[in-house]
Every structure is written in structure tokens, then in C-alpha cells.
N, C-alpha and C positions, 0 to 999 in steps of 0.2 A: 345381359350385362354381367363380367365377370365381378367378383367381389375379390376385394384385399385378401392374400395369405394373410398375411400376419396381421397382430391385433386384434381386439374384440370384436366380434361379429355383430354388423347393428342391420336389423332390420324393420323395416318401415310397417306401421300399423296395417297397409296394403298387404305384404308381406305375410304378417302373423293371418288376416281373416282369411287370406288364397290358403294358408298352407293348415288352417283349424278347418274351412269348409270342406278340401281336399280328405283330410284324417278321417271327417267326418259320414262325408261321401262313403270310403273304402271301407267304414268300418259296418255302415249301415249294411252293407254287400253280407257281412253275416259268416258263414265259413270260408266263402269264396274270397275274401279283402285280403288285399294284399299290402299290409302298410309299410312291409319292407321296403317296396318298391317306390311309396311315396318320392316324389324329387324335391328336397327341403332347399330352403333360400340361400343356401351355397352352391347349389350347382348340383351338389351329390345326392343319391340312392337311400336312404334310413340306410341300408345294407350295407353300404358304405363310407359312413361315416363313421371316424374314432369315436371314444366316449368324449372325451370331451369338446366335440365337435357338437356332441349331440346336447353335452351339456350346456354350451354354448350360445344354442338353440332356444334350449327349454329357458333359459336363464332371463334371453329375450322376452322371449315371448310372456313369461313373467311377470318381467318389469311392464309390460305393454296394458298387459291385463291388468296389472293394480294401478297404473295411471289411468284406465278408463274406468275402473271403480270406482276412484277417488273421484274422476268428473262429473262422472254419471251420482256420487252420490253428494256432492258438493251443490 
């Protein structure tokens, strides 16, 4: 599915765990990972995203993670 140009990029808690276990995966890989290559929840390459596409991202994923801390320690 594509995602909206414009406006803040939101994505889904599905989202964030595909694209931490993905990071995670590549990085295990050791000198061989290639996380440029990652394909994040907009469509695009790491490689190829602006910065602030990228901060976008991270901003998400974020807010994601401290709502499940909060739940998880609620």
C-alpha cells in the first residue's frame, strides 16, 4: 500500500516490530548487513530517504516505543 506524500508519516505498531526485527536481523549479519538497504514504511531504501524522512521515521517509531512502555509499565 502506498503511503501519503505529505504530512506526518504514521505508522502502525505492525510497522515499527517488521521494520526493528528487519534492523535487527541485518545487523546480526555482522560486517556483511546491509542496513542501507533496509526498505522502511514508506516505500523507500535507508539509502534513499531525506533526513528528514528518516527523522520521520525514528520520531514514529518513538512515540510507539514509549506508548508501549507506558503500557507495559501501567
Amino acid at each position: 500500500m502506498k503511503r501519503p506524500k505529505t504530512g506526518k508519516l504514521r505508522i502502525t505498531e505492525f510497522d515499527a516490530i517488521l521494520l526493528t526485527a528487519r534492523m535487527n536481523a541485518e545487523a546480526a549479519k555482522g560486517k556483511k548487513s546491509r542496513l542501507l538497504d533496509i526498505v522502511l514504511p514508506n516505500g523507500k531504501k535507508l539509502r534513499d530517504c531525506t533526513g528528514a524522512e528518516v527523522a520521520e521515521i525514528a520520531e514514529a517509531l518513538e512515540l510507539i516505543g514509549r506508548r508501549h512502555m507506558s503500557s507495559a509499565a501501567g
